[in-house]
C-alpha positions in Angstrom: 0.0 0.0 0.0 1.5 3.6 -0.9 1.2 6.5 1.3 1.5 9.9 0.4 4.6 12.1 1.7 1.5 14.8 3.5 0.4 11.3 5.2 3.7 10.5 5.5 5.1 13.9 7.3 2.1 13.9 9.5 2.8 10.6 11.0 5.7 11.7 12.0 4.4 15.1 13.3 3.5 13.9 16.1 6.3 12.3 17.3 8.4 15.6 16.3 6.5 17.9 18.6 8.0 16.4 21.5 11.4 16.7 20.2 11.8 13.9 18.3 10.6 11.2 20.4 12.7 8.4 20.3 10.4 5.8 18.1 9.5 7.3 14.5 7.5 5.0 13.0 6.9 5.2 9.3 3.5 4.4 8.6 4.8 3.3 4.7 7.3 0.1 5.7 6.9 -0.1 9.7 10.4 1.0 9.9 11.6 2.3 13.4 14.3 4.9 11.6 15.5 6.3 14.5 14.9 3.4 17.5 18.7 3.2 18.9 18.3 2.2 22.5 21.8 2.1 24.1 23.6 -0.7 24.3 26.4 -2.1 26.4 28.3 1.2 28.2 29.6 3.4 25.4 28.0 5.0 22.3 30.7 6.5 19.5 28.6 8.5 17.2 30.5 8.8 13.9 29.9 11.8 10.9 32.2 11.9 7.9 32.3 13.9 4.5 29.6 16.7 5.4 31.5 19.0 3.0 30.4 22.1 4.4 27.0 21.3 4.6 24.9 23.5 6.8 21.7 22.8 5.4 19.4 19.8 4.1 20.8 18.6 1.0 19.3 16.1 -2.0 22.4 13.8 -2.6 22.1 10.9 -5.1 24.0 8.0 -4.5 25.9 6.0 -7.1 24.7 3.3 -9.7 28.8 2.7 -10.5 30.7 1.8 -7.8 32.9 -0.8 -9.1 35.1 -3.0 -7.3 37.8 -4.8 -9.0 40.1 -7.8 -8.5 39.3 -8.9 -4.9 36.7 -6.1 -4.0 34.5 -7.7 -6.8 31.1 -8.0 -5.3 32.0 -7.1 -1.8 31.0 -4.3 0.5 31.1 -1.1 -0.1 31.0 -2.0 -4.3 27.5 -3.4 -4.4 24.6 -0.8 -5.6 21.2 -0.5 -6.4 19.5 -3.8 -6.4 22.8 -5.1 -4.8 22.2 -3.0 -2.2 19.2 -3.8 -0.9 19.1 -7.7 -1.8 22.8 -7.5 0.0 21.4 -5.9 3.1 18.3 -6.9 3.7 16.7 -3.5 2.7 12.9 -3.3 2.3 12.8 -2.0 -1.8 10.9 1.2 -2.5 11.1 2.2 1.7 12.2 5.3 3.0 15.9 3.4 3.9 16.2 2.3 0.0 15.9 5.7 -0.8 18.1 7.0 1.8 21.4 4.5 0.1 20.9 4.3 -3.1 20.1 5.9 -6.7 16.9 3.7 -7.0 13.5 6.1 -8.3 15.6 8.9 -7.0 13.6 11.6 -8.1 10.2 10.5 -7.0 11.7 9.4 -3.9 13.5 13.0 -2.9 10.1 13.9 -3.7 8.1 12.3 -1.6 10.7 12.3 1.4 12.4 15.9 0.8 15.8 16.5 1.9 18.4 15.3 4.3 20.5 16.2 6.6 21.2 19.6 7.9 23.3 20.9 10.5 20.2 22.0 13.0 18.4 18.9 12.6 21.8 16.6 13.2 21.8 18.6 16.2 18.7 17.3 17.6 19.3 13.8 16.8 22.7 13.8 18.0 21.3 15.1 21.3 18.6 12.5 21.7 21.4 10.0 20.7 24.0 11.5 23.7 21.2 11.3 26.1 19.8 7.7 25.5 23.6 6.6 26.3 23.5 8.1 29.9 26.3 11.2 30.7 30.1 10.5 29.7 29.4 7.7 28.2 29.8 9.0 24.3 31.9 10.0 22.2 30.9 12.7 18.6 33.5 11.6 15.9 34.2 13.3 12.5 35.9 12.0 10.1 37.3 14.8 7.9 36.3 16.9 5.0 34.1 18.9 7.2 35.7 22.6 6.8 35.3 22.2 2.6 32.5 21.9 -0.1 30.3 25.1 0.5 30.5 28.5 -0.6 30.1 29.8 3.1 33.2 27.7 3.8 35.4 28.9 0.9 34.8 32.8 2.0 35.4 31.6 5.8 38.3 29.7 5.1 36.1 26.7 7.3 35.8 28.8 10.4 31.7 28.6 9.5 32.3 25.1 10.4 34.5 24.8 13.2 31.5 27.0 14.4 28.8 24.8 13.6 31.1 21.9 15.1 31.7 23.5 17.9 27.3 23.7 18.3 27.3 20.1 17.5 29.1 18.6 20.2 31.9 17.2 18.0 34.8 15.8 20.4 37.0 14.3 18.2 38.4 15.1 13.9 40.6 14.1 11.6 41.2 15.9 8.2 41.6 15.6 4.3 40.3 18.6 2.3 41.4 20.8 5.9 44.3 20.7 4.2 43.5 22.4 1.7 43.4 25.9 3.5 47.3 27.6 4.1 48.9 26.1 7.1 48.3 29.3 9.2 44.6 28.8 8.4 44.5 25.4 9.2 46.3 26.1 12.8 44.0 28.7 13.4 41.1 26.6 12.9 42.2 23.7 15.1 42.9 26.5 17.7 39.4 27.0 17.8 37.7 23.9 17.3 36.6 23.0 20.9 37.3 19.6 20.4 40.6 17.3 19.3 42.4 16.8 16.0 44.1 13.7 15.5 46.4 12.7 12.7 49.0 9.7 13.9 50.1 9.5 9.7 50.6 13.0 9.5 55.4 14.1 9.9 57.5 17.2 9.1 59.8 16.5 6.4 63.2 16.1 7.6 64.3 19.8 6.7 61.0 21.3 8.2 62.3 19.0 11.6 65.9 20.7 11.0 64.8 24.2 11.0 62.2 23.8 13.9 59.0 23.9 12.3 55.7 23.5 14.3 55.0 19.9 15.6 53.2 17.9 18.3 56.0 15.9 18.7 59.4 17.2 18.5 61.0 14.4 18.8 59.0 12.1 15.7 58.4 15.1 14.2 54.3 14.2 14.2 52.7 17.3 13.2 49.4 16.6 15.6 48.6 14.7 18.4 48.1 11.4 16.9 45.8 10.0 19.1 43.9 10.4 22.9 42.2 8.5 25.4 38.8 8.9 26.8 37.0 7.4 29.8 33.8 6.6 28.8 31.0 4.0 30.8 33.7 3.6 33.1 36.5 2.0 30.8 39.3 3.5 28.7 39.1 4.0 25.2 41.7 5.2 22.8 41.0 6.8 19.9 43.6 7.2 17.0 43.4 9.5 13.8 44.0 8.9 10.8 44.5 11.7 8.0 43.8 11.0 4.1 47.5 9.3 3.2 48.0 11.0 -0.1 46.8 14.6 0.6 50.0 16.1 -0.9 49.0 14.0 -4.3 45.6 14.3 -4.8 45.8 18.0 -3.4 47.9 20.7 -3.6 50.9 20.6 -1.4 51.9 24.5 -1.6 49.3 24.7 1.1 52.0 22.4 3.4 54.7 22.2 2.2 56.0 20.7 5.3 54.3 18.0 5.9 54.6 14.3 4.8 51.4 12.3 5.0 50.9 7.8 4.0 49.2 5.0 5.4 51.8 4.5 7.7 51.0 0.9 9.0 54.1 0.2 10.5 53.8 3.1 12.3 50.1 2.4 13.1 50.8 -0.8 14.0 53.8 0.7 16.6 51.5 2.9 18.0 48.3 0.7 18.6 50.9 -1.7 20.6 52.2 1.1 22.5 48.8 2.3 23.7 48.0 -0.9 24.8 50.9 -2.0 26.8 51.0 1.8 28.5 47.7 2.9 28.7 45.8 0.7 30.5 42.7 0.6 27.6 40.0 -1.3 27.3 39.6 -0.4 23.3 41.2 0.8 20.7 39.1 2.7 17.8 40.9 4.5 14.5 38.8 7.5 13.6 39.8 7.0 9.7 40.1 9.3 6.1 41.6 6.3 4.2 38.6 5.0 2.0 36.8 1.9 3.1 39.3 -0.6 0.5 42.3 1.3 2.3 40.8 0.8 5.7 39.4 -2.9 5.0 43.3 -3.9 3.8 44.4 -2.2 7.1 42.5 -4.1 9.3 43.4 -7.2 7.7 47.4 -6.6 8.6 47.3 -4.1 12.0 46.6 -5.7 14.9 44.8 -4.4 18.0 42.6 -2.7 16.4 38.3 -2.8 17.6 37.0 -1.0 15.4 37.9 1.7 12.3 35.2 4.3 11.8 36.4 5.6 8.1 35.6 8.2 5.7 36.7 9.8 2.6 34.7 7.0 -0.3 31.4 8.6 0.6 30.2 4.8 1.2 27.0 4.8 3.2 27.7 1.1 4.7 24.7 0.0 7.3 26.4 -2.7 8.6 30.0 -2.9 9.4 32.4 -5.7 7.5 33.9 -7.8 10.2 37.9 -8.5 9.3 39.6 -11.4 10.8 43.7 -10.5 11.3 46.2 -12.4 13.3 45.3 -11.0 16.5 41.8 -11.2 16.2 39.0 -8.9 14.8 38.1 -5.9 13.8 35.2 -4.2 12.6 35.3 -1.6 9.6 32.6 0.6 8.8 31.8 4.2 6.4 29.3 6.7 7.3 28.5 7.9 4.2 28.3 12.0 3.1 27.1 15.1 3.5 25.3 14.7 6.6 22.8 12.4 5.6 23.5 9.9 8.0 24.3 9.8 11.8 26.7 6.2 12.7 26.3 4.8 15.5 28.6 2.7 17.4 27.6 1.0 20.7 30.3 -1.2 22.6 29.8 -3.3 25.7 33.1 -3.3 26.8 34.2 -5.1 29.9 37.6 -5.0 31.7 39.8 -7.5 29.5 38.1 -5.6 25.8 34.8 -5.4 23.8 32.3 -8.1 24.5 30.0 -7.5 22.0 28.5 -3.9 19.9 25.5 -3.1 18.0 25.4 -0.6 14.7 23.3 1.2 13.0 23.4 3.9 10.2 20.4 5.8 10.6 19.5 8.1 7.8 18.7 11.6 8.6 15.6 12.9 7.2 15.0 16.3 7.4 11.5 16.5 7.4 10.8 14.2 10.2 13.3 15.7 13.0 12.9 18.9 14.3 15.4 21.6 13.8 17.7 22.9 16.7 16.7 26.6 17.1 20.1 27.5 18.2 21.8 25.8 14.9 18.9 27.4 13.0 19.8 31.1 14.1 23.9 30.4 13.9 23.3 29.1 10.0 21.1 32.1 9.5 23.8 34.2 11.0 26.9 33.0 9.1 25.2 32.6 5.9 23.5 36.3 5.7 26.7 38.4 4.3 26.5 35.8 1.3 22.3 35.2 1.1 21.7 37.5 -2.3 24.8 35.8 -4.0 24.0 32.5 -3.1 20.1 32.8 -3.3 20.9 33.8 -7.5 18.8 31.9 -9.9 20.9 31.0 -12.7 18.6 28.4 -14.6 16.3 25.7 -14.4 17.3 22.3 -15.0 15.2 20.0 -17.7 16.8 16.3 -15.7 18.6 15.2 -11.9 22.3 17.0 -12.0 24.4 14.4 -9.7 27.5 14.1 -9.3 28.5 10.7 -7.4 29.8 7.7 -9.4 32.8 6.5 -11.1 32.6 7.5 -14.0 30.5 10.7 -14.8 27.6 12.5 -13.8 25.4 15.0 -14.7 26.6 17.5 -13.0 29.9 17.1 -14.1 28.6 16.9 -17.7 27.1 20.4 -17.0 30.6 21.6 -16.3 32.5 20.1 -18.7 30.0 21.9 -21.2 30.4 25.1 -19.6 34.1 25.1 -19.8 33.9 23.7 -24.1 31.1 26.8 -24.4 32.3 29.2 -22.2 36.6 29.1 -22.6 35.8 27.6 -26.7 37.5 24.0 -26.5 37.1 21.1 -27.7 37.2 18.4 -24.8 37.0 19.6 -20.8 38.3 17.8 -18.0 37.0 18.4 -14.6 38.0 16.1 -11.7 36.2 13.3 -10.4 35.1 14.7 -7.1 32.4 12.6 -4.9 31.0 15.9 -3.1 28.6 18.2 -4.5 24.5 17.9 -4.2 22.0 17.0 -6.0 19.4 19.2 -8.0 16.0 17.8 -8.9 14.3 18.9 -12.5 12.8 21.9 -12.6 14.5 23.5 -9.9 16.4 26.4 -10.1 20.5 25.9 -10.5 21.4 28.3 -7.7 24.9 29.7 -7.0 24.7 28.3 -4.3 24.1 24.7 -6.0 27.3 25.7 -7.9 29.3 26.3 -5.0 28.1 23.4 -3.5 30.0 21.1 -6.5 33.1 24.2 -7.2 34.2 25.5 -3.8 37.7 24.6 -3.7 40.9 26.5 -2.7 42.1 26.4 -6.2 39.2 26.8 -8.6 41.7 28.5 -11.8 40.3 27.1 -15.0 42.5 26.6 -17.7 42.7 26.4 -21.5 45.7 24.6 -23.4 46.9 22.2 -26.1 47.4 18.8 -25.5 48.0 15.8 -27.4 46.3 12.8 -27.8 49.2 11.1 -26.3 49.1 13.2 -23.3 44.9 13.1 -22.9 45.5 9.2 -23.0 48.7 9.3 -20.2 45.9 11.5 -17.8 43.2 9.2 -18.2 45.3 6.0 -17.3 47.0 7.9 -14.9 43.3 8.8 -12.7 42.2 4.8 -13.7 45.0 3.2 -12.0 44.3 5.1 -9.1 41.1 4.4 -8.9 41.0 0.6 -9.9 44.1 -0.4 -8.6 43.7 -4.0 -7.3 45.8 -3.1 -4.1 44.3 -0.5 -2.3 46.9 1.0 -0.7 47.7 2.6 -4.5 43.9 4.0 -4.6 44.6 7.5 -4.3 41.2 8.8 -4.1 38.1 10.4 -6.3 36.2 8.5 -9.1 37.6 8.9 -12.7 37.9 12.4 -14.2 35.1 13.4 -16.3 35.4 14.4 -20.0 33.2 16.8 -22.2 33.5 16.1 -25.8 35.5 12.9 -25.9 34.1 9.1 -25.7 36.4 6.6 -24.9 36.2 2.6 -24.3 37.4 1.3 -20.1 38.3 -1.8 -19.3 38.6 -1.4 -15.4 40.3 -5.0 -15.0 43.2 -4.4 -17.0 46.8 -3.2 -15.7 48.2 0.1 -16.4 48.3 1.5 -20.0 45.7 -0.9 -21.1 42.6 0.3 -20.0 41.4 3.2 -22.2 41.2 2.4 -25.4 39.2 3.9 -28.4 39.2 7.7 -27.6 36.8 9.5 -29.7 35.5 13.1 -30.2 31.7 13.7 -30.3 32.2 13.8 -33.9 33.3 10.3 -33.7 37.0 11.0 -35.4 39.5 9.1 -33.6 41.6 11.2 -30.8 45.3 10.4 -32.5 48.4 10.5 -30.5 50.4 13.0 -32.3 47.3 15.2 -32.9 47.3 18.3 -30.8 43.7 19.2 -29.4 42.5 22.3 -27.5 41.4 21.0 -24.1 39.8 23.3 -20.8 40.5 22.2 -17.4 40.1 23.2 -13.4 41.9 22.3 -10.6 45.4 21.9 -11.2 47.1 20.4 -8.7 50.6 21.4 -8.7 50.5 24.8 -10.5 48.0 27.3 -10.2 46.2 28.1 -13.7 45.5 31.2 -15.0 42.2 31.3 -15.7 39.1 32.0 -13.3 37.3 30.4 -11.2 35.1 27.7 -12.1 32.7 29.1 -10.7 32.4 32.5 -12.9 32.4 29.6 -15.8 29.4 27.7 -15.1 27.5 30.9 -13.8 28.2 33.5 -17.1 26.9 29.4 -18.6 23.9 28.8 -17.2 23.1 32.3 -17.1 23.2 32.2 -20.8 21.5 29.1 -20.9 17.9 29.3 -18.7 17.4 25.9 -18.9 19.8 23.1 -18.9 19.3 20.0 -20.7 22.3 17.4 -21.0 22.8 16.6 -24.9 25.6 14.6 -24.8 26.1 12.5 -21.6 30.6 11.1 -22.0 30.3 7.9 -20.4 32.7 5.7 -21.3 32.0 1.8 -23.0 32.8 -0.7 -20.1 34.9 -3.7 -21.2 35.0 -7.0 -18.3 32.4 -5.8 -15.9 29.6 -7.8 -16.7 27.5 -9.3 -13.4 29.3 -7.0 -11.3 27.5 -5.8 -8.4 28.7 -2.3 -8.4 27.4 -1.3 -12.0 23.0 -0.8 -12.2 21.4 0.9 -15.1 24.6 2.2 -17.0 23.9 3.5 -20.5 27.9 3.9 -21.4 
């Protein structure tokens, strides 16, 4: 039986007038989204990859996520379908919506947004509270100062505000590093709670000439870990910062530091905390990616549990790994706020005796929002409102971003560069953040800093050669289909305007893009030199402007964007695999 979204909302009304009372039943599917009775004697609550996101967002998820090699069918590379039949997920339900791409328009349509700093803040609260005083912990697992256009003009101190009003104990960082180092001090200086970053060193001349460090003596550039006492028992909790920051990033920003995986050293510090500490837990608070994290666990003993971020996976169930010293569970909370993990450990003196988890999504509509937050995003957002409230078009179809391969959205910029800057192909990097926008809604500037807000937004325009176009693109799909993990880099392939091309995902390196092709369908030849517009640079900064100034003097010339020409690549050797639904390439 079907049920309206009015019927819907006002079954949840109710519940939402005292505060968000603890059982929300949804009439639709009898789901109890936010039931979470404590269990055991510690609660670690666990966001990651809000990306600046103050308010309720639409966010699509993926129908690419591929896993290759060993990740073939396993968790988090399953979608759709996959997804549901994998975890037990009730199809066409409010929690189907809420993780994957499924009927997403009708279903953000009849559920709304999600999300939302003022209404995480009420949830979180209710969570804290059902776990007794002192006995939680608010985790967050990076890219959290990043993605907005409030954040951009703040350099992130909006959201070590906002933070701060959430309750948030304990971060780790990725795209924080993306701000100058003086920024990014500043900001930890005011963030009320702890950054923690055990992979993060000085280079060896930064330790000679006495830069800045936690730890003089390693030359650890934060605190790399800290220990809590929570239900009455000791847990320590370790960060871990994105490893390859300085590669997927610019590293003029720091210039100083030296980031990795660092297992040995992970492993060195888990055994250290507990022969000295006295804990009854140990939990890494993680930016690796889940593959990164899952490979980890497998090899770094000691470890309970790793709460990770950075692949944007909304996982509702954690993937138990067996290692030589026993187990430990990994788990991703997903992005942009749409989700609140949590975490509960009965712990007793010699470890953890057992734990419950659940990923409950956030719903916007059903959870009351936190006056305080309301009045603080109202606040920090008013110097900005007129720019950011600009109507620049309508969009004709869903603009998305997330998936390996391209999306929408990123079609819309990769036209707005060929229009706007007159080339021939556009590249634009394959970034996971950035919202959604549901047809026939206006494409605000806001919207466009939501998907553009980065620290180094130069667009370029330059000659290349079919050569070089074809070492980029095997370049990004090594990274990104790499059968070990730790050489996964981060970010989804980089997306292309004007040019087709052929993938085979399972081959080695070199041999996976093949048949590159103009729109016109003329071959892209190697020594043939082609006008190509770009963003982003990594290691230089181009010359151009913003990205932003691109797709707005685009769509402003537009009114109403409708995607002719949608460069998704033919897939070669994917065929039954679980992390590809509905794929038109």
């Amino acid at each position: 039986m079907s049920i309206s979204r009015r019927d819907f909302l006002f079954a949840m009304q109710a519940a939402a007038m005292a505060g968000l009372a603890p059982r929300l039943a949804l009439a639709k599917s009898g789901e109890k989204l936010y039931d979470a009775p404590a269990f055991g004697n510690v609660r670690l609550l666990h966001l990651t990859d809000i990306h600046a996101q103050l308010q309720p967002v639409h966010f699509r998820e993926p129908n690419v996520n591929l896993g290759i090699g060993p990740s073939n069918g396993k968790v988090p590379h399953v979608v759709g379908k996959h997804f549901l039949d994998h975890f037990g997920v009730a199809s066409g339900s409010p929690r189907a919506h809420a993780f994957t791409y499924l009927n997403y328009t009708e279903a953000a349509q009849e559920y709304g947004r999600m999300g939302g700093f003022a209404h995480l803040k009420t949830l979180i609260s209710q969570l804290r509270d059902q776990a007794g005083a002192g006995n939680s912990l608010l985790l967050d697992g990076g890219d959290l100062w990043q993605g907005s256009g409030t954040a951009f003009w703040t350099q992130g101190e909006d959201m070590v505000e906002a933070s701060n009003l959430l309750g948030i104990d304990i971060m780790t960082g990725h795209w924080e590093f993306t701000y100058p180092e003086a920024q990014i001090r500043k900001n930890i200086e005011g963030f009320n709670g702890e950054f923690l970053a055990q992979n993060v060193f000085l280079s060896e001349e930064a330790m000679f000439m006495g830069a800045e460090a936690f730890d003089e003596f390693s030359g650890r550039v934060f605190k790399p870990y800290t220990v809590r006492e929570l239900g009455g028992k000791r847990v320590a909790v370790i960060g871990q910062a994105f490893p390859y920051t300085p590669i997927a990033n610019p590293s003029y920003f720091i210039p100083d530091w030296r980031f990795g995986i660092r297992e040995s050293e992970m492993q060195q510090l888990v055994n250290e905390i507990r022969e000295n500490e006295q804990v009854h837990a140990v939990v890494v608070l993680s930016h690796n990616g889940m593959d990164v994290d899952l490979k980890m666990a497998s090899r770094v003993t000691g470890i309970d549990a790793i709460l990770g971020g950075h692949t944007h996976d909304a996982v509702p169930q954690p993937t138990v790994v067996t290692n030589p010293g026993g187990k430990t569970l990994v788990s991703n909370a997903g992005t942009n706020g749409k989700y609140v993990a949590v975490l509960d450990l009965d712990i007793g003196d010699n470890g953890v005796r057992g734990y419950e988890y659940k990923l409950l999504p956030v719903f916007s509509d059903l959870i009351q929002a936190d006056a305080a937050m309301v009045d603080f995003i109202e606040t920090v957002r008013a110097p900005y409102a007129d720019k950011l409230a600009e109507e620049l078009a309508v969009t004709d179809e869903l603009l998305y971003r997330r998936g390996n391969f391209n999306g929408t959205l990123d079609q819309l910029i990769c036209d707005a560069q060929r229009k706007v800057l007159d080339a021939q192909i556009a590249l634009s990097p394959g970034f996971r953040w950035g919202t959604s926008i549901l047809p026939g809604e206006a494409i605000t500037m806001d919207d466009v800093m939501n998907a553009t807000a980065i620290t180094y937004p130069e667009t370029y325009v330059r000659e290349m050669s079919g050569a070089d176009l074809k070492l980029i693109m095997e370049d990004v799909a090594d990274n990104l289909f790499n059968k070990d993990p730790y050489y996964q880099q981060g970010g989804d392939m980089v997306r292309v305007g004007g040019m087709d091309y052929t993938c085979d995902p399972n081959a080695n390196m070199n041999g996976r893009i093949t048949d590159m092709r103009l729109d016109n369908g003329d071959p892209i030849e190697a020594n043939k030199v082609y006008k190509v517009a770009g963003w982003a640079t990594v290691n230089s900064r181009a010359p151009g402007k913003p990205i932003w100034d691109v797709v707005g003097d685009y769509l402003r010339s537009e009114k109403t964007v409708k995607i002719d020409k949608f460069n998704t690549p033919k897939l070669k050797n994917v065929a039954g695999n679980p992390g590809l639904e509905d794929y038109a390439g």
